[in-house]
C-alpha positions in Angstrom: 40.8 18.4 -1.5 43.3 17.6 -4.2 44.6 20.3 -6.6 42.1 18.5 -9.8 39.3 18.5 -7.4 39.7 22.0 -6.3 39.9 23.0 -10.2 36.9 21.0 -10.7 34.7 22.8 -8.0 35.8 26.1 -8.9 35.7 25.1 -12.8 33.3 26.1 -15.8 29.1 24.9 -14.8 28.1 23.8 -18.4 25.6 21.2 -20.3 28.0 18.2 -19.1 27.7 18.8 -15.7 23.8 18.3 -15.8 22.7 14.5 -15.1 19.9 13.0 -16.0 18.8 10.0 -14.5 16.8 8.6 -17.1 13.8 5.8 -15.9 13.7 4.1 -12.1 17.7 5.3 -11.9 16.1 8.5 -9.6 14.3 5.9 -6.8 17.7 4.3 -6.6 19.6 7.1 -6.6 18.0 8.5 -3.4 15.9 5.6 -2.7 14.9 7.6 1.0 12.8 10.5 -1.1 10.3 7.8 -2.3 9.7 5.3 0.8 10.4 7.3 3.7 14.2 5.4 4.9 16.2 2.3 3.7 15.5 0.8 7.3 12.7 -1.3 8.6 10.1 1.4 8.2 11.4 1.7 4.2 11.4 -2.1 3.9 7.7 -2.9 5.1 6.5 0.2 2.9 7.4 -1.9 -0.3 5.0 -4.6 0.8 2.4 -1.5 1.7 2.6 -0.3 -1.9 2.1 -3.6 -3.8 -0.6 -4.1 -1.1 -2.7 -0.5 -1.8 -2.7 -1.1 -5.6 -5.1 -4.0 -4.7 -6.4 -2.7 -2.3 -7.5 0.2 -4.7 -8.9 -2.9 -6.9 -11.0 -3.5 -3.8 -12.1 -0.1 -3.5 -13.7 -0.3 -7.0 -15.7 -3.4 -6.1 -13.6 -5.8 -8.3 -11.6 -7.2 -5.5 -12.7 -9.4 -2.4 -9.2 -11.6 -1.4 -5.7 -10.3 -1.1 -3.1 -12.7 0.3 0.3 -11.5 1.4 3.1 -14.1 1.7 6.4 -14.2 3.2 8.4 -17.0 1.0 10.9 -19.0 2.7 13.9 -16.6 1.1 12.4 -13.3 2.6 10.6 -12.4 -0.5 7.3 -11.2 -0.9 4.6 -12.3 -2.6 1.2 -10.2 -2.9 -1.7 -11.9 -4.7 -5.2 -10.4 -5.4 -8.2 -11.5 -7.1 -9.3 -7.9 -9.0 -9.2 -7.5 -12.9 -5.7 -7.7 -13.2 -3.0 -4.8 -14.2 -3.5 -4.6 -18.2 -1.5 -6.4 -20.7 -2.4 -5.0 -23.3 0.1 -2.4 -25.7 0.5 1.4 -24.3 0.3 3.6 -27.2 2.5 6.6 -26.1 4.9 4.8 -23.7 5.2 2.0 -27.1 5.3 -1.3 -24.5 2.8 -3.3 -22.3 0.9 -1.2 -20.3 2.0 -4.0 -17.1 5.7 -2.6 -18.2 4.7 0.9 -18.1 2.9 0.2 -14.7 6.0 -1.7 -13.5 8.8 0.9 -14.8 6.8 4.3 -14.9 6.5 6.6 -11.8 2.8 7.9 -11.4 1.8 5.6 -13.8 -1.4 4.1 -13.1 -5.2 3.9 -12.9 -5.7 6.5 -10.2 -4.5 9.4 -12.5 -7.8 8.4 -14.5 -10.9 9.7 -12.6 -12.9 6.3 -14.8 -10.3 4.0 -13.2 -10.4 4.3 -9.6 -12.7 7.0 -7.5 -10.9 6.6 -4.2 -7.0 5.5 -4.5 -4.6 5.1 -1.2 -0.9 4.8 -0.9 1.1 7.3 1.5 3.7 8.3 -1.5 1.7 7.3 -4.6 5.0 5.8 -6.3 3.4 2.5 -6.3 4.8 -0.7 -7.5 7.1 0.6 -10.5 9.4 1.9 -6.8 8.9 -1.3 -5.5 10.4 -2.4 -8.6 13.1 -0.2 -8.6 14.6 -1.0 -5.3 14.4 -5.1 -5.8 17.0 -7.1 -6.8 14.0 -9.4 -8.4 10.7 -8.5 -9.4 8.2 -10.7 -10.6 5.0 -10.0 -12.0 2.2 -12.2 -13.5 -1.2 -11.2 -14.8 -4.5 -13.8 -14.7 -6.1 -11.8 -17.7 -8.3 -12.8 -20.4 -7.9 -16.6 -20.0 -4.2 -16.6 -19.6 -1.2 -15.9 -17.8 1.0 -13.0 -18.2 4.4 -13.2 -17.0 7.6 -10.3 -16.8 10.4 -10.8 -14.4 12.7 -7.5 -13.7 16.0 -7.1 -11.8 16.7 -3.5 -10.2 13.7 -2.4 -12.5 15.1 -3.5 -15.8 12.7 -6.3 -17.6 14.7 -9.6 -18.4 12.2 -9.5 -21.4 8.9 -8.5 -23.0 5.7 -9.7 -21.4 5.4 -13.5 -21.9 2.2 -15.9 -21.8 3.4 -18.5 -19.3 0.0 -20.5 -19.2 -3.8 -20.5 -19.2 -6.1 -19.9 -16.5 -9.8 -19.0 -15.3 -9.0 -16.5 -12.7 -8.6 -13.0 -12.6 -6.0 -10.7 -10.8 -2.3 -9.9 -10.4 0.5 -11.7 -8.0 3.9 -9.5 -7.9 6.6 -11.4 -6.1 9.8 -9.3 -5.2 13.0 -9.1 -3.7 14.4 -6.2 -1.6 17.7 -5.4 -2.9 20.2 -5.8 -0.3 22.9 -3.3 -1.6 20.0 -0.4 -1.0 18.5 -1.5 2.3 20.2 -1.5 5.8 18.0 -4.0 7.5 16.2 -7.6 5.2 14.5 -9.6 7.6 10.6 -8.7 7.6 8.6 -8.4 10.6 5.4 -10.9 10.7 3.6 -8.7 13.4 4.7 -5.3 11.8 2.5 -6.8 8.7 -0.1 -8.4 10.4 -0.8 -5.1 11.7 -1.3 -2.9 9.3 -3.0 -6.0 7.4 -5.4 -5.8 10.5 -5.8 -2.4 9.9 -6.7 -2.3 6.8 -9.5 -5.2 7.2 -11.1 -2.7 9.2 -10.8 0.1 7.1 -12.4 -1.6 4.1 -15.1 -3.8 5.2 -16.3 -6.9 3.1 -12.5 -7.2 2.2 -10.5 -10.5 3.2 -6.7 -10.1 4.0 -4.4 -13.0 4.3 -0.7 -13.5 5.9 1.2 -16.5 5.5 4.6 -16.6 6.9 6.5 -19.8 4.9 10.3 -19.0 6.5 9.5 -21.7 9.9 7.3 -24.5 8.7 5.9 -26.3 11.7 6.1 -29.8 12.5 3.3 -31.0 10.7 4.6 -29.0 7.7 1.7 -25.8 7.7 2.7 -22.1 7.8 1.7 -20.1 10.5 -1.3 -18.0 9.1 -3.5 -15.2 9.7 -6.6 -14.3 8.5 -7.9 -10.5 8.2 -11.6 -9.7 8.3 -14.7 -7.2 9.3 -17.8 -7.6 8.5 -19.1 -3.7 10.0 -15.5 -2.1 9.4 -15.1 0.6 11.7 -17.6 -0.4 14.5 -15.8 -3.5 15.0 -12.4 -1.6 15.0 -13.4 0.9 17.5 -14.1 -2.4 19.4 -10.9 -4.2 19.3 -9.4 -0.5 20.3 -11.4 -0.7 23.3 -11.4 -4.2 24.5 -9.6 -4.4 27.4 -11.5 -1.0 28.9 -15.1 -0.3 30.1 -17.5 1.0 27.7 -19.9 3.9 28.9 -22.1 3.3 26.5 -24.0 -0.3 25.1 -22.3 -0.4 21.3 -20.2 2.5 19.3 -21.7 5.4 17.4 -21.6 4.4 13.6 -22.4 6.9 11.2 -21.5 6.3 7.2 -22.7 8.9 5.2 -21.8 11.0 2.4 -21.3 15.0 1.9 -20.7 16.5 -1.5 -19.6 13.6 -2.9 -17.0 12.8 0.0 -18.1 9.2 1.3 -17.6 9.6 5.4 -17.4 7.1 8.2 -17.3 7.4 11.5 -17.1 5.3 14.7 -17.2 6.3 18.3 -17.6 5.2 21.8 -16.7 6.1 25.2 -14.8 4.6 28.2 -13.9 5.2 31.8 -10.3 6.3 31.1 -9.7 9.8 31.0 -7.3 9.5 27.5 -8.4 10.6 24.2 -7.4 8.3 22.0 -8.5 9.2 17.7 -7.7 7.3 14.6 -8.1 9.3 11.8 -7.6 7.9 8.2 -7.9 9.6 4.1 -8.1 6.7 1.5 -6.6 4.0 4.1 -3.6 6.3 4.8 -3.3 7.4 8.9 -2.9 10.6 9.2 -1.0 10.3 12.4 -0.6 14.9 13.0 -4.6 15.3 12.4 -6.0 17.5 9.7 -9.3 19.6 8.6 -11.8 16.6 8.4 -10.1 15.4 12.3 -10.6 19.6 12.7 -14.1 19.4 11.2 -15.4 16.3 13.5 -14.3 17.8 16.3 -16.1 21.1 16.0 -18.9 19.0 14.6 -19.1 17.0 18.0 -18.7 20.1 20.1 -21.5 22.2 18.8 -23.8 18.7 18.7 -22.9 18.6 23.0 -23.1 21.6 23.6 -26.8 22.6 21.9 -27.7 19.0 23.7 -26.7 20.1 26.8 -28.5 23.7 26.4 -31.5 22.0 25.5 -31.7 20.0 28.1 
């Protein structure tokens, strides 16, 4: 250490030596606290959290289509056909409530118990983090017979919400940019995304997922493309788990039910391997180390043997 920086550490602790990172200057700051890493893993969890807030649209029966689109430049685009983040003016935060959503962390529907019953999203930082960490964000609004349009750069609006054009749909497409001076690795993984997009078509029934990779046209000039879809939800994912083994039993267990106002689903078979192999999920999210409702089915499943077995 110098001689200035040895006075400095050993100096007076006052008011000027407290920071305060004012806004989206925190996620930047120590970008690893809010996604997980700046590596691959941080990088596809951007596209997860655009992806849960419609999914979450879904959840409240206003959304059936979300379509996920890797643009030729790496960018992301995630479309949905739900009501659309609101436009209108935030009272408290004095600005859109899309700028709020897009520049405030934990801002956002699920905070509201009227908004959304059942929310997902592993870190709950949601889009204004996506935001934050791109070097362009752009978000436009099919609300109320018109497009909305605000473009952002490292989470700083270019301008005020603008009305770009007129439409008859409803829903919200947020195009972004990872920002290359934050993460280590840029290139997104098709097959990481179809994935969890294949995932979560099984975990919300009804719901239709989309992937459309534009970065290698074909000859003929169409995208490769993939289309995400269940009809039964978890039945059919219990299936696909256990296609290439042989079932003991004709078709999975499927129980949906609902216990103090907890909606529950389960879905179960068994095979002639001898390796346990459980999924368990809360809101969409894996919870990969277990927890009290994985604790609770097993006990559950037990005690329902065991009586069988001592009353038979």
């Amino acid at each position: 250490m110098s001689e200035e920086e040895l006075k400095s550490a050993s100096g007076n602790y006052s008011a000027q030596n407290i920071q305060v990172l004012e806004g989206l200057e925190a996620v930047r700051k120590r970008p690893a606290m809010y996604i997980g890493d700046v590596s691959e893993k941080g990088l596809h969890h951007l596209v997860y959290e655009v992806v849960d807030n419609s999914i979450d649209e879904a959840l409240a029966g206003y959304c059936t289509e979300i379509n996920v689109i890797i643009n030729e430049d790496n960018s992301i685009s995630v479309k949905d056909n739900g009501r659309g983040i609101p436009v209108d003016y935030h009272e408290k935060e004095k600005k859109s409530a899309l700028e709020v959503v897009l520049t405030v962390l934990h801002a956002g529907g699920k905070f509201d118990k009227g908004s959304y019953k059942v929310s997902g999203g592993l870190h709950g930082v949601g889009v204004s983090c996506v935001n934050a960490l791109s070097i362009y964000l752009k978000a436009e609004v099919y609300k109320n017979g018109k497009i909305y349009t605000q473009e952002y750069s490292q989470g700083k609006p270019y301008s005020d919400v603008q009305i770009t054009g007129e439409t008859k749909e409803t829903g919200t497409v947020i195009t972004f940019k990872p920002d290359d001076t934050i993460f280590t690795v840029m290139e997104y993984r098709y097959d990481t995304l179809a994935t969890r997009l294949r995932e979560l078509a099984f975990l919300n029934a009804g719901l239709t997922l989309t992937l459309t990779d534009k970065r290698h046209p074909r000859e003929d000039g169409s995208f490769k493309t993939e289309r995400f879809y269940s009809e039964t939800g978890l039945e059919e994912f219990v299936l696909y788990i256990d296609k290439n083994k042989d079932s003991l039993i004709q078709e999975p267990i499927h129980i949906i039910t609902e216990k103090n106002g907890v909606p529950i689903e389960i879905a179960l078979t068994y095979n002639d391997t001898y390796n346990e192999n459980i999924f368990s999920y809360v809101n969409n999210i894996n919870t990969i180390e277990g927890g009290t409702h994985l604790t609770g089915f097993r006990r559950g499943l037990s005690r329902t043997l065991k009586k069988y077995a001592e009353d038979s």
